[in-house]
PDB file of N, CA, C and O in Angstrom:
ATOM      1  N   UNK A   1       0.646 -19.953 -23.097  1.00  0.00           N
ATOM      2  CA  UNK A   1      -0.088 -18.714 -22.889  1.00  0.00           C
ATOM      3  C   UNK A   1       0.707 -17.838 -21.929  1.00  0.00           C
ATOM      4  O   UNK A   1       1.004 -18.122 -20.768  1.00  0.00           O
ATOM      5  N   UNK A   2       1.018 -16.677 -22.630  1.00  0.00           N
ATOM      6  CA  UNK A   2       1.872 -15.908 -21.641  1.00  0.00           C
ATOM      7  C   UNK A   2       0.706 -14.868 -20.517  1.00  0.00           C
ATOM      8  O   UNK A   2      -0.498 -14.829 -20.260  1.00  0.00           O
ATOM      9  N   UNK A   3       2.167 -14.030 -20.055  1.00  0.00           N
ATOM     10  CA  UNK A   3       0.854 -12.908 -18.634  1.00  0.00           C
ATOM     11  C   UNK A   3       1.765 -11.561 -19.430  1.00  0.00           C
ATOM     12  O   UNK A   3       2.761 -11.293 -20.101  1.00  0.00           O
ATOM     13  N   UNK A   4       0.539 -10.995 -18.754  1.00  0.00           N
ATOM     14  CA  UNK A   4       0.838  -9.541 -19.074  1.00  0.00           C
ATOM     15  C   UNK A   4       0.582  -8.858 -18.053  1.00  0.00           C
ATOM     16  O   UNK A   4      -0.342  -9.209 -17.319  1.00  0.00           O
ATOM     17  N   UNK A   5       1.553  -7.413 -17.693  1.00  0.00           N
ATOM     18  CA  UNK A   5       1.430  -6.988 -16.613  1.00  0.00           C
ATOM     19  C   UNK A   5       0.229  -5.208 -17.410  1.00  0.00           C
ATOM     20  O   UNK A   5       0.486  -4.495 -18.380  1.00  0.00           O
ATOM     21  N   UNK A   6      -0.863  -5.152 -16.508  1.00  0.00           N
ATOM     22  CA  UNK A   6      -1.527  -3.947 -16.915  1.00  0.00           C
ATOM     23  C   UNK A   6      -1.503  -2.482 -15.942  1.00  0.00           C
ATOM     24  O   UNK A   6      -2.339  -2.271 -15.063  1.00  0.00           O
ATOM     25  N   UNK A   7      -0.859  -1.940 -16.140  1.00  0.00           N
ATOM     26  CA  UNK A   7      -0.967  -0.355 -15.061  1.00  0.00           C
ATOM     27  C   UNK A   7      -2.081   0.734 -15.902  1.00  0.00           C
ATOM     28  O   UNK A   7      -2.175   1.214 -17.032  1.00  0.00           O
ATOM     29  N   UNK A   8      -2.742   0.782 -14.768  1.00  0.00           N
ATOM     30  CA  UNK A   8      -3.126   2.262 -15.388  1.00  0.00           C
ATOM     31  C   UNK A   8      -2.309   2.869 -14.939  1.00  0.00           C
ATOM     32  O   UNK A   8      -1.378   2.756 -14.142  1.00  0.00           O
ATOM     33  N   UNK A   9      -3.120   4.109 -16.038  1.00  0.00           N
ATOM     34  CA  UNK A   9      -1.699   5.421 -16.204  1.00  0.00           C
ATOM     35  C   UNK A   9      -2.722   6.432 -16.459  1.00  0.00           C
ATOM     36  O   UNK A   9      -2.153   7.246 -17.186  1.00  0.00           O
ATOM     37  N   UNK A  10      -3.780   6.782 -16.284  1.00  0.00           N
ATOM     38  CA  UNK A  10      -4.977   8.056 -16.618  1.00  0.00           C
ATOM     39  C   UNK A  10      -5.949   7.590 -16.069  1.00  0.00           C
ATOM     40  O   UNK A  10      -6.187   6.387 -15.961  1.00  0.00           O
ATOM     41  N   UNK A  11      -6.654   8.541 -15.638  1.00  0.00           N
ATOM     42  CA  UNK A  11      -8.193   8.744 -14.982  1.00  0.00           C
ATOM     43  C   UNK A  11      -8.945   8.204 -15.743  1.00  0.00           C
ATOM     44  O   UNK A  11      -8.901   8.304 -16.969  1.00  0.00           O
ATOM     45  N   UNK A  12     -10.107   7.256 -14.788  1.00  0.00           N
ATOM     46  CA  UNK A  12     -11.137   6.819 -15.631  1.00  0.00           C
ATOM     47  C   UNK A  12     -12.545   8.207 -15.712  1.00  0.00           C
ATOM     48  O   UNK A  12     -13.630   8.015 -16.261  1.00  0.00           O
ATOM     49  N   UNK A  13     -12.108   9.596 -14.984  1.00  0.00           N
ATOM     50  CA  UNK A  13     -12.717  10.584 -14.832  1.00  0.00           C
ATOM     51  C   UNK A  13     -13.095  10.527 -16.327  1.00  0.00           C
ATOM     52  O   UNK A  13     -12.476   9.951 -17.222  1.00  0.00           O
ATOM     53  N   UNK A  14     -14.402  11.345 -16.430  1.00  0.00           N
ATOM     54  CA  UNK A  14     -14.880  11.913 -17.716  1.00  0.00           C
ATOM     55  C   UNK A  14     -14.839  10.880 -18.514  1.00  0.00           C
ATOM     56  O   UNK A  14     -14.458  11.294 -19.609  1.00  0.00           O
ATOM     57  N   UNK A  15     -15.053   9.619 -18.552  1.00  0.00           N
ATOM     58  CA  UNK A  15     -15.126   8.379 -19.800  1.00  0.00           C
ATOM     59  C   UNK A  15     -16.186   7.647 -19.850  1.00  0.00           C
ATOM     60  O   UNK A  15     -16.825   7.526 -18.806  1.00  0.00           O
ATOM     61  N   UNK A  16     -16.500   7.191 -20.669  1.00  0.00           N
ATOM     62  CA  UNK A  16     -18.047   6.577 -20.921  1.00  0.00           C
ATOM     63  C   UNK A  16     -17.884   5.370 -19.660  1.00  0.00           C
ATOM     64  O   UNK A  16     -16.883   4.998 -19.047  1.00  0.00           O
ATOM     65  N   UNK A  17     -18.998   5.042 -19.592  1.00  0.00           N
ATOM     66  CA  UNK A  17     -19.374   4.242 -18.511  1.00  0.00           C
ATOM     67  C   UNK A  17     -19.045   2.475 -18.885  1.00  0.00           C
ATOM     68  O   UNK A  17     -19.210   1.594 -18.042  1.00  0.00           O
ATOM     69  N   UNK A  18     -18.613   2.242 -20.148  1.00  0.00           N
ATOM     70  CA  UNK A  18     -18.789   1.139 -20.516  1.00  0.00           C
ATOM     71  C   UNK A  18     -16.864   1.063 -20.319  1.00  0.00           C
ATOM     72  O   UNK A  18     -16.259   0.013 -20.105  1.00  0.00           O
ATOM     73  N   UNK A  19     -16.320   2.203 -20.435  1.00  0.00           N
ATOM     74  CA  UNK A  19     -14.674   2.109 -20.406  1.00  0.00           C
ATOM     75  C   UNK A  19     -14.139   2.396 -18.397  1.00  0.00           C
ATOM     76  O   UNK A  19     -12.978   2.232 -18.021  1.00  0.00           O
ATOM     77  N   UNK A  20     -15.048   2.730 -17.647  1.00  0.00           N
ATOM     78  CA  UNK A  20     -15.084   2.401 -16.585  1.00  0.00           C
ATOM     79  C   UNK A  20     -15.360   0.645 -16.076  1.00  0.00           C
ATOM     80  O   UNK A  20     -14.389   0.017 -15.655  1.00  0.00           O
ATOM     81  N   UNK A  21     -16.330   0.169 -16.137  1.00  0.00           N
ATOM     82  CA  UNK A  21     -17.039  -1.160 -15.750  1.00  0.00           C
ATOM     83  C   UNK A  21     -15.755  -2.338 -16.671  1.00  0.00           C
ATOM     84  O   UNK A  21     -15.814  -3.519 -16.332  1.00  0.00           O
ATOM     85  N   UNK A  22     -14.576  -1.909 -17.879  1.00  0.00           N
ATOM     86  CA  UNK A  22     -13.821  -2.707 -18.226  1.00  0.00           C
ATOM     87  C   UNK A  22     -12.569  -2.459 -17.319  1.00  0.00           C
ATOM     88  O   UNK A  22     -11.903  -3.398 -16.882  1.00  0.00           O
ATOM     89  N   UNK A  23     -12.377  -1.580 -17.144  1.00  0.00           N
ATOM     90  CA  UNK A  23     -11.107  -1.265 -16.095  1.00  0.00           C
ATOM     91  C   UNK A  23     -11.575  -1.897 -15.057  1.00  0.00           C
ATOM     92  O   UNK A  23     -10.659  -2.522 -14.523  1.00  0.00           O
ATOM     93  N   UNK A  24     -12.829  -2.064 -14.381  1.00  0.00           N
ATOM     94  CA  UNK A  24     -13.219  -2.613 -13.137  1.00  0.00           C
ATOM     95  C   UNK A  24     -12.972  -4.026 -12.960  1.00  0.00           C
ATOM     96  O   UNK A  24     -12.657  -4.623 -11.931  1.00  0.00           O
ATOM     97  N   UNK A  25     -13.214  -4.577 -14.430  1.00  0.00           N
ATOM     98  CA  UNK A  25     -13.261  -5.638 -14.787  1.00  0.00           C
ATOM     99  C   UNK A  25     -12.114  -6.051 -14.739  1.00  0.00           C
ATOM    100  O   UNK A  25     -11.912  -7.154 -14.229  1.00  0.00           O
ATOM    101  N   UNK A  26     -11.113  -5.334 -15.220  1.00  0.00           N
ATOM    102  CA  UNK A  26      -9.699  -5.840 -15.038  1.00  0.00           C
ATOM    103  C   UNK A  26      -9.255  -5.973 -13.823  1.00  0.00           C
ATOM    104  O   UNK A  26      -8.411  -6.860 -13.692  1.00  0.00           O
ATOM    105  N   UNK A  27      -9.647  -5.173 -12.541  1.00  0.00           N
ATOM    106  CA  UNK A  27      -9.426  -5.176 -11.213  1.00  0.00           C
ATOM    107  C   UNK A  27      -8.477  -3.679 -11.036  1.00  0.00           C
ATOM    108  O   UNK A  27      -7.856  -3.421 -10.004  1.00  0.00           O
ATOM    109  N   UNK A  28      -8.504  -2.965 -12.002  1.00  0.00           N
ATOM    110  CA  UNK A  28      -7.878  -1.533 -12.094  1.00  0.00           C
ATOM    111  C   UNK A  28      -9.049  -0.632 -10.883  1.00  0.00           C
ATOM    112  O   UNK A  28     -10.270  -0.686 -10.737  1.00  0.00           O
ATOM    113  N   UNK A  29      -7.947   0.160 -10.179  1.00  0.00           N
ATOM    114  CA  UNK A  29      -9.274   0.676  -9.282  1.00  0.00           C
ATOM    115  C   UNK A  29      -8.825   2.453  -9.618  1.00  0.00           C
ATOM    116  O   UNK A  29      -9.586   3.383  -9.885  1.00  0.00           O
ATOM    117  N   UNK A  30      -7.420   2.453  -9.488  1.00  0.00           N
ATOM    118  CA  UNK A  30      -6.682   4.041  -9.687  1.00  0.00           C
ATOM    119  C   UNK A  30      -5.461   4.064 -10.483  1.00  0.00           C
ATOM    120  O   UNK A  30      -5.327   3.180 -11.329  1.00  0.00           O
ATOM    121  N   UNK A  31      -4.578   4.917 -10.342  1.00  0.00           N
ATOM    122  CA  UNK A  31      -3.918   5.332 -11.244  1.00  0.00           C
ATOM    123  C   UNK A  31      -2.415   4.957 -10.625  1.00  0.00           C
ATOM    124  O   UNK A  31      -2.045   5.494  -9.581  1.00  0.00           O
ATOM    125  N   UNK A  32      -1.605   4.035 -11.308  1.00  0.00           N
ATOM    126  CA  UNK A  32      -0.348   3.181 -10.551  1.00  0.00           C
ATOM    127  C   UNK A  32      -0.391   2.118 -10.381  1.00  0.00           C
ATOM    128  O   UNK A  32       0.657   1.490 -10.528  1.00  0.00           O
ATOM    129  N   UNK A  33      -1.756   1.321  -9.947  1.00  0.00           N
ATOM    130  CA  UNK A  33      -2.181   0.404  -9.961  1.00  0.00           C
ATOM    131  C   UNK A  33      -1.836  -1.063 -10.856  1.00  0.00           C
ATOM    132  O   UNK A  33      -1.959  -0.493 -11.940  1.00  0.00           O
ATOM    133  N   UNK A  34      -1.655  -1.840 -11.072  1.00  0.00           N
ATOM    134  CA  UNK A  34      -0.553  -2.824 -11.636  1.00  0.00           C
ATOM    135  C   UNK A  34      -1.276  -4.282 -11.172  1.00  0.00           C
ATOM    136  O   UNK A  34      -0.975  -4.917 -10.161  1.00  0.00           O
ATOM    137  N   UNK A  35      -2.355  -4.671 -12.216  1.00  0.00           N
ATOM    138  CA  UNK A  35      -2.589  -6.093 -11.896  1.00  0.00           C
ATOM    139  C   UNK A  35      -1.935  -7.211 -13.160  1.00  0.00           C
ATOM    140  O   UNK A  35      -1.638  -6.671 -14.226  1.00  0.00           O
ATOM    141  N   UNK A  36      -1.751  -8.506 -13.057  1.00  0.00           N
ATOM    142  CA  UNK A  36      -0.998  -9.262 -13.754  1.00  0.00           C
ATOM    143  C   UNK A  36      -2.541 -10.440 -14.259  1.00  0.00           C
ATOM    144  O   UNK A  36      -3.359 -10.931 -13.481  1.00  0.00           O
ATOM    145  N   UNK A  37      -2.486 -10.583 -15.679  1.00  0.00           N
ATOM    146  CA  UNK A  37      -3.261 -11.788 -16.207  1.00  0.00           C
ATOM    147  C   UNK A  37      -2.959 -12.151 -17.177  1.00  0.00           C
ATOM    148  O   UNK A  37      -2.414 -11.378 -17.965  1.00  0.00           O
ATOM    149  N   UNK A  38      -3.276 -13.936 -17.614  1.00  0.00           N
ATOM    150  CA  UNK A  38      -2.933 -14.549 -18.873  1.00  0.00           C
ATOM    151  C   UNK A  38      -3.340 -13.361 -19.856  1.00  0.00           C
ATOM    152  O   UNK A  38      -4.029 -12.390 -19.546  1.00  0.00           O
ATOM    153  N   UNK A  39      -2.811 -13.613 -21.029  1.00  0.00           N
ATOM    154  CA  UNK A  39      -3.144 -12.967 -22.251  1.00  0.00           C
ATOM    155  C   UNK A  39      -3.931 -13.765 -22.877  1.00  0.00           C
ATOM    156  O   UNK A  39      -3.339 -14.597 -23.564  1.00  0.00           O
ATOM    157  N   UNK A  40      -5.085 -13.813 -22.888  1.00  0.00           N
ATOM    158  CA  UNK A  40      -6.201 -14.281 -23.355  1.00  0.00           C
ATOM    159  C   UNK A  40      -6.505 -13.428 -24.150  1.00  0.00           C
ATOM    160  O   UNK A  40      -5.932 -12.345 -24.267  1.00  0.00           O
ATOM    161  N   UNK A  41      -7.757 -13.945 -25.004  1.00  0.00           N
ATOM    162  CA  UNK A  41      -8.290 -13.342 -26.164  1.00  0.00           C
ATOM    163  C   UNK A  41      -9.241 -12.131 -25.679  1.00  0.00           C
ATOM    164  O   UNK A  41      -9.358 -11.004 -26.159  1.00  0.00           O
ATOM    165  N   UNK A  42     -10.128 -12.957 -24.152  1.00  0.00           N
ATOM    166  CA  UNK A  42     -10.976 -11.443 -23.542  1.00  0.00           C
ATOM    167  C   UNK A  42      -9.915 -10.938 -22.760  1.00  0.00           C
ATOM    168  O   UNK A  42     -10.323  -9.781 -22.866  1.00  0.00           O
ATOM    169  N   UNK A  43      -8.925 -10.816 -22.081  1.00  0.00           N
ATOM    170  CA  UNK A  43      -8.396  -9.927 -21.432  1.00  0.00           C
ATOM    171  C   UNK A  43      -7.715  -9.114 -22.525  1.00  0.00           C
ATOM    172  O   UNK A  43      -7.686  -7.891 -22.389  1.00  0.00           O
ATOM    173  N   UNK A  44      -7.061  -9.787 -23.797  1.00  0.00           N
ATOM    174  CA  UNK A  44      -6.403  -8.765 -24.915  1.00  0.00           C
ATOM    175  C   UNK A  44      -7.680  -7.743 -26.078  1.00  0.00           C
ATOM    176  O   UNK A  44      -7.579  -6.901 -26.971  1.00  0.00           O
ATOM    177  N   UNK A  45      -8.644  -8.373 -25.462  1.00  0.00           N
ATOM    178  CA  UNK A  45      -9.917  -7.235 -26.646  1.00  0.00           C
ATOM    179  C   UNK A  45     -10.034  -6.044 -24.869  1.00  0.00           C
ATOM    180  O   UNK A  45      -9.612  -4.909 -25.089  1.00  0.00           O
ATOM    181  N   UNK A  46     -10.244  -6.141 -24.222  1.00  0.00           N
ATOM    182  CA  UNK A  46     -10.440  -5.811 -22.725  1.00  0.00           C
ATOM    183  C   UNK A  46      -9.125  -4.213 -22.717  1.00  0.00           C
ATOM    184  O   UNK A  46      -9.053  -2.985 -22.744  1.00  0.00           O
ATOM    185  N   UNK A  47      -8.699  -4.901 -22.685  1.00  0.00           N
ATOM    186  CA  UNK A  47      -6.996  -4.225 -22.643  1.00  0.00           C
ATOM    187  C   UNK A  47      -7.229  -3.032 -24.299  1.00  0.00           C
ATOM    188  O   UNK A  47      -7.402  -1.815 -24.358  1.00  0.00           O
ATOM    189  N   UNK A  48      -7.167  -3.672 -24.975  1.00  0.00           N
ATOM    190  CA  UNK A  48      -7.871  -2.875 -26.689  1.00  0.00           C
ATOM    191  C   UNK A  48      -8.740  -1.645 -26.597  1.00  0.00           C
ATOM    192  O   UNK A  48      -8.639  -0.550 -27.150  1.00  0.00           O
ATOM    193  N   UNK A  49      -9.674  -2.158 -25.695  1.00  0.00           N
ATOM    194  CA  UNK A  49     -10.518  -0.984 -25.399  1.00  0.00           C
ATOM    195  C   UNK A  49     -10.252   0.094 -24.641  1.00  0.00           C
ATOM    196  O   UNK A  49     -10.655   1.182 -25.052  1.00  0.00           O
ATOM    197  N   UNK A  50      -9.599   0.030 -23.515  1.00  0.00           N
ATOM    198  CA  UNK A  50      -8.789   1.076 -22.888  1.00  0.00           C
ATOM    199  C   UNK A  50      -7.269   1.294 -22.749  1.00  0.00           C
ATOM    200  O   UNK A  50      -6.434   1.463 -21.860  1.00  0.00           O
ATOM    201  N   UNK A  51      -7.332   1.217 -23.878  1.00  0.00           N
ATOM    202  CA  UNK A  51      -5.291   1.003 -24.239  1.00  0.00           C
ATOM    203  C   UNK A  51      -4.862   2.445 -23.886  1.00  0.00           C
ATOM    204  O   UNK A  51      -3.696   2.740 -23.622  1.00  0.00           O
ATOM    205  N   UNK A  52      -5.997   3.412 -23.900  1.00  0.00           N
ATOM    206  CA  UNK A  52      -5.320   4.780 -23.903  1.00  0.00           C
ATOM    207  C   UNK A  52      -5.190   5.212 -22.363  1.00  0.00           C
ATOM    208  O   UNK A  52      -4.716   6.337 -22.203  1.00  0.00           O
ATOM    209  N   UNK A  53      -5.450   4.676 -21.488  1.00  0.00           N
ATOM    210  CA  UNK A  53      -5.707   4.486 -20.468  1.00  0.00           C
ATOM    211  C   UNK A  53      -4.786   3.573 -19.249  1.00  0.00           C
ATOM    212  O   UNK A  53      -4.523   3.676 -18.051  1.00  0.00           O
ATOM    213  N   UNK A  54      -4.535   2.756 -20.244  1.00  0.00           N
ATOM    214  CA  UNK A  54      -3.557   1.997 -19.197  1.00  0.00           C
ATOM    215  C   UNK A  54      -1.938   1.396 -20.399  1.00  0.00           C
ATOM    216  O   UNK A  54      -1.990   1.594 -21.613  1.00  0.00           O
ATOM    217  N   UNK A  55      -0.981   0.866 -19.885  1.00  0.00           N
ATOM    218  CA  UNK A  55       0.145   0.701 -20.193  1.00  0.00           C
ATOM    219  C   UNK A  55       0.083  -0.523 -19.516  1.00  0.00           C
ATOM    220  O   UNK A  55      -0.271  -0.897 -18.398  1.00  0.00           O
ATOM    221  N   UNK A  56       0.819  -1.352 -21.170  1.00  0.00           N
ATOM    222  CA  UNK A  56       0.809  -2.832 -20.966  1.00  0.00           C
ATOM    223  C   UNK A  56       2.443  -3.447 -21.521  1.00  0.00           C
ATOM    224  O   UNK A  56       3.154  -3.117 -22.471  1.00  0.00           O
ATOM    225  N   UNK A  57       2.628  -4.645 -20.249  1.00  0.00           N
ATOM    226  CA  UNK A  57       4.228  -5.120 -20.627  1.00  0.00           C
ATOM    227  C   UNK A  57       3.775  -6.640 -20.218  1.00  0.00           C
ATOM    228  O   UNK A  57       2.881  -7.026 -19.465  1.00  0.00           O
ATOM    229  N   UNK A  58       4.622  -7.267 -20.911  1.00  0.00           N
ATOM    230  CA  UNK A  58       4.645  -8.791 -21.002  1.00  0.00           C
ATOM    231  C   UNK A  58       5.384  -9.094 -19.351  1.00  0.00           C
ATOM    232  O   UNK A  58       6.333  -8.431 -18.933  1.00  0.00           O
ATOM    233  N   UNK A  59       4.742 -10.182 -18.596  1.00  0.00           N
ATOM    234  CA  UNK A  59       5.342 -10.624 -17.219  1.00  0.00           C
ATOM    235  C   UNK A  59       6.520 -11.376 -17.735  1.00  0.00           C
ATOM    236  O   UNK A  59       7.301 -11.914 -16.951  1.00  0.00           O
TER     237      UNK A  59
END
């Protein structure tokens, strides 16, 4: 099981509330921000949902 590194890269300003509480979930708080987790099946549907939002690279 590999890691993946996740940055946001855009405001969670103006986005439904359910694409906020998943970024939270990821531990994303602002914009630059850069947390690292296995690539799991919920962190890769997680990541799916706000792909437009954040920028993803293999650790």
């Amino acid at each position: 099981m590999g890691k993946i590194k996740v940055t946001q890269v855009r405001s969670n300003i103006k986005r439904p509330e359910t694409q906020k509480r998943t970024l939270k979930a990821l531990g994303l708080k602002g914009i630059g921000q850069t947390v690292e987790h296995n690539a799991t099946p919920n962190i890769l549907g997680m990541v799916k949902k706000v792909e437009h939002l954040v920028s993803v690279e293999e650790a």
